[in-house]
N, C-alpha and C positions, 0 to 999 in steps of 0.2 A: 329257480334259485341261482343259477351260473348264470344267466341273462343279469341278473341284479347284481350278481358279484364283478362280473364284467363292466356294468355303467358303473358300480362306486370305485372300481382300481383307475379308467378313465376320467373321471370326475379329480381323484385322489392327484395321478398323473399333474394333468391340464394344472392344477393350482400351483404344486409342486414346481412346474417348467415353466410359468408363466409368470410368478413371482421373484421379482429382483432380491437378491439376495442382500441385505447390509449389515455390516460387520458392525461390530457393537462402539460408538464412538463415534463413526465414522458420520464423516461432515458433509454437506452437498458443495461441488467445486463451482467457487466464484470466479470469471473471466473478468479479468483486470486489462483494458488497455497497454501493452507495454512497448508502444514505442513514441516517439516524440512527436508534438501535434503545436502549430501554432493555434490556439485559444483566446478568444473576447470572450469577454463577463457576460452574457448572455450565456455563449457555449458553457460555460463551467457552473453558470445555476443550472443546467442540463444534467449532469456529469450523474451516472447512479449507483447506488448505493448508498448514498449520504440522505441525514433529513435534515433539512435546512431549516434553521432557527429564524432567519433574517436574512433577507436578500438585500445589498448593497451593491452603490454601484463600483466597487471597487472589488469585490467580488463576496462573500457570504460566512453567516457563523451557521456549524452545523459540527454534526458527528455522524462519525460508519453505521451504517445498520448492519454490519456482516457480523456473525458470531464467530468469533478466530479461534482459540482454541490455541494461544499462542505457547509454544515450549523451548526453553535455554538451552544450544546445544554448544560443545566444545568441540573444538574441530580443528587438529595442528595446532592447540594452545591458543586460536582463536576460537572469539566468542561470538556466533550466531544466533537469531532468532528466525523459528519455523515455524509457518504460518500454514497448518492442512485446507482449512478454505481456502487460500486464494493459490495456493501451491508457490508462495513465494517464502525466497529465505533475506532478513533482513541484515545488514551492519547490526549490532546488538549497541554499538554506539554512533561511531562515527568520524566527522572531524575533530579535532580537537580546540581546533581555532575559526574565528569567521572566518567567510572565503566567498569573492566573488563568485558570481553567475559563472564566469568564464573560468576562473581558476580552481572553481569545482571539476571544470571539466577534468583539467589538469591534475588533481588530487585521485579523482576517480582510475585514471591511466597510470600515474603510480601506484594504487593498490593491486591493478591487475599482474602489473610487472610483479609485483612479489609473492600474486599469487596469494591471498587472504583467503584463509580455510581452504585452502588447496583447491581455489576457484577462477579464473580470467576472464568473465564475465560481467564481472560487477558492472553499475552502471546508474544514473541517478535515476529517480522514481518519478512514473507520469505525477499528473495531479490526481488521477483518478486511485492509485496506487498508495500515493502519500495520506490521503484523503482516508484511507481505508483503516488508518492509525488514530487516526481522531476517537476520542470517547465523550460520550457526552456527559459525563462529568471529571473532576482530578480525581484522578487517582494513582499517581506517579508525586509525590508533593502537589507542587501548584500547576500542573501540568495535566493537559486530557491527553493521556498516553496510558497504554497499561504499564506497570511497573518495573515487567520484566525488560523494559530498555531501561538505557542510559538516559538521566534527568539533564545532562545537558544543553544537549542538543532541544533549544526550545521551539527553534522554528529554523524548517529546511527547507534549500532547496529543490522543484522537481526538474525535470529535462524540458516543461514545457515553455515556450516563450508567449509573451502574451500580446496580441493584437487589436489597433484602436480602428477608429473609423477618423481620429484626432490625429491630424498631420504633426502637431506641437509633443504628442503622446513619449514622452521617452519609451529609449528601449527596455522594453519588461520581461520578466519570468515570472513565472508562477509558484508560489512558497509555501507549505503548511507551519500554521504558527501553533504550537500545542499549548502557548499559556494562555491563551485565551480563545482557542477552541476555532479558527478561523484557517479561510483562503483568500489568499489577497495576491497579487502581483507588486513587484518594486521595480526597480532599475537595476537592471542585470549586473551594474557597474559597482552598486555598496557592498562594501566587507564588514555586513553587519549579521549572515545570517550563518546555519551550519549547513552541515549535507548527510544524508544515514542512504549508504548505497543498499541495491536489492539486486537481487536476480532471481532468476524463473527456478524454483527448485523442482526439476522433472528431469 
């Protein structure tokens, strides 16, 4: 009888210590690219997480496959968005005007200066990052964004520049457009698009 009682507290044991423990809710963490990368349209039909609808050569319609889990938080009277899969925290809006490739950079440097939700990190979003915002249908009005952002900001830009094999190729970045579900590259130099900064929330 103690021989038996002995293998089932072992048996009991081993399951017990061997089995990862998850908290109720709790998401599996998605590794997001986060730093800048020049990219050709080949590299970014690459890029993962995303299912791509149509591959172009300009670059693809698609949406995130990540399950976000996304939550509104207020922080100093600013308004953030927290993302537990990919551990990032988003702008909740953003610019409020177009703005150059370049003079995103420059918007981004003055957030940090004042310090936005008590943070100095900000910084624009890979493609792989921006990309992760994508839904594959509206659900924001006419917009593939979930609702808890700002309907603004319809298409932003990321930090990534984009690269040809085309000598004539202007200079590009790479932009998520959310009214029509898309990643494309433009000319770094139009003040046609927004910017919604992120940083690593850990």
């Amino acid at each position: 009888m103690k021989k038996y009682l002995t293998i089932h507290i072992l048996t009991i044991s081993l399951i017990f210590f061997s089995t990862p423990i998850i908290q109720s809710g709790e998401k599996s963490g998605v590794n997001l690219r986060p730093y800048y990368k020049e990219l050709s349209v080949p590299q970014v039909h690459e890029i993962p997480n995303v299912a791509i609808r149509k591959k172009e050569k300009w670059g693809f319609y698609g949406h995130s496959t990540i399950d976000h889990g996304f939550h509104l938080k207020t922080i100093n009277d600013d308004k953030v968005v927290v993302d537990p899969a990919t551990s990032l925290m988003w702008h909740q809006s953003g610019s409020d005007k177009y703005l150059s490739w370049k003079r995103a950079k420059k918007w981004i440097e003055d957030l940090n200066k004042k310090g936005y939700a008590g943070f100095q990190d900000w910084r624009l979003p890979t493609v792989e990052e921006a990309a992760s915002l994508l839904e594959s249908d509206k659900k924001n009005g006419n917009l593939h964004i979930d609702p808890v952002f700002d309907k603004k900001q319809w298409s932003i830009w990321t930090c990534d520049s984009h690269i040809s094999d085309d000598s004539l190729s202007l200079n590009g970045a790479w932009r998520v457009s959310f009214s029509d579900g898309t990643v494309t590259w433009s000319s770094n130099s139009y003040d046609l698009f927004y910017i919604r900064p992120v940083r690593l929330n850990k």
